[in-house]
N, C-alpha and C positions, 0 to 999 in steps of 0.2 A: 504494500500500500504506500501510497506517496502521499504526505502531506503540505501544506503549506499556510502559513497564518493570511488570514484575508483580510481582518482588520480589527482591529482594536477598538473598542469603546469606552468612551468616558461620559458623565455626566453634566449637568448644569441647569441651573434652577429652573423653573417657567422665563423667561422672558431672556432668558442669560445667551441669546444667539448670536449678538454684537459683540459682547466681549469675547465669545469663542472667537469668532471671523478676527478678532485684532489679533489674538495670539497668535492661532493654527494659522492662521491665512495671512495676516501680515507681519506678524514676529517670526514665525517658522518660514514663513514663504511660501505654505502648501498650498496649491488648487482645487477650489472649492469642489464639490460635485454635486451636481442634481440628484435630490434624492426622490426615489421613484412616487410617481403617482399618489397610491394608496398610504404612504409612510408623511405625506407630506405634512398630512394635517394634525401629527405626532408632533409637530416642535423637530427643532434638533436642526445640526448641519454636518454635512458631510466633507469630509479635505484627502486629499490626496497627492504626494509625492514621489514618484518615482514607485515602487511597492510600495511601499507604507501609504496606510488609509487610517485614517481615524476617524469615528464617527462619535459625533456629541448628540447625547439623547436628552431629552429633559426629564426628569423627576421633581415630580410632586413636592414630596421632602427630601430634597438635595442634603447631600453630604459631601461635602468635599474628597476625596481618596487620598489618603495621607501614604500610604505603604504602596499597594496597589498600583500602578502604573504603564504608561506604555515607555520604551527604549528606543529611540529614533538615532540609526547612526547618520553623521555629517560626513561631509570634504572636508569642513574646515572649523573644527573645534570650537578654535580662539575667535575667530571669527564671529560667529554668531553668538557666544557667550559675551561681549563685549555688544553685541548688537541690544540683546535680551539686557542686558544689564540698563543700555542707553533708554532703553525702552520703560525702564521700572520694572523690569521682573529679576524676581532672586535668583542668584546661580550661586551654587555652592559644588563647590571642587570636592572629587574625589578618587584623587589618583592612588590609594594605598591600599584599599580594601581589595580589588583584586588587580592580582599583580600584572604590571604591563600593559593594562588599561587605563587611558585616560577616561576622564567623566566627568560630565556635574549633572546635576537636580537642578531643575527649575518647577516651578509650576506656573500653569493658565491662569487667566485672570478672575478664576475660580475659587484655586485654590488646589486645583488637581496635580499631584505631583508628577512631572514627566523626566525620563534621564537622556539623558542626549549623551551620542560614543561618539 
């Protein structure tokens, strides 16, 4: 059998689709996608980059995802964590936990924590 991840999902309150699109869409760079039809009237928005897809769905009572996450790897690390940072979101380094990996944690304008490699 062959697998492969098709996409990841995160959270965000009722009305939270704005703040998603600043993160995923202009903080990360990803491409939005139409989300089909029938799902539309769900809330939420869809992004896409390269394979990596993430979809933000709305809940009722949101809770942020503090451990939970998706891992987006980059080209260019420093780059975009310097971006994110200009931008007001956290980046917190962590090149020690495993070895020979660079990283940081950031999270969306949520509160959702994401790692970027």
């Amino acid at each position: 059998m062959t697998m492969r991840l098709d996409h990841v999902q995160v959270s965000c309150p009722p009305g939270g689709e704005d703040v998603a699109r600043a993160f995923y869409g202009e903080a990360l760079g990803m491409s939005e996608v139409e989300k089909p039809e029938l799902l539309k009237a769900r809330g939420g928005c869809w992004f896409r980059a390269g394979a990596a897809e993430i979809h933000v769905g709305v809940e009722k009572e949101f809770a942020p995802a503090k451990k939970a996450h998706p891992a987006l790897a980059v080209d260019d690390l420093d780059a975009l964590a310097a971006r994110l940072e200009a931008l007001g979101y956290p980046v917190t380094w962590d090149n020690e936990t495993i070895p020979g990996r660079r990283r940081f944690h950031t999270a969306d304008g949520h509160g959702n924590r994401v790692e970027i490699v």
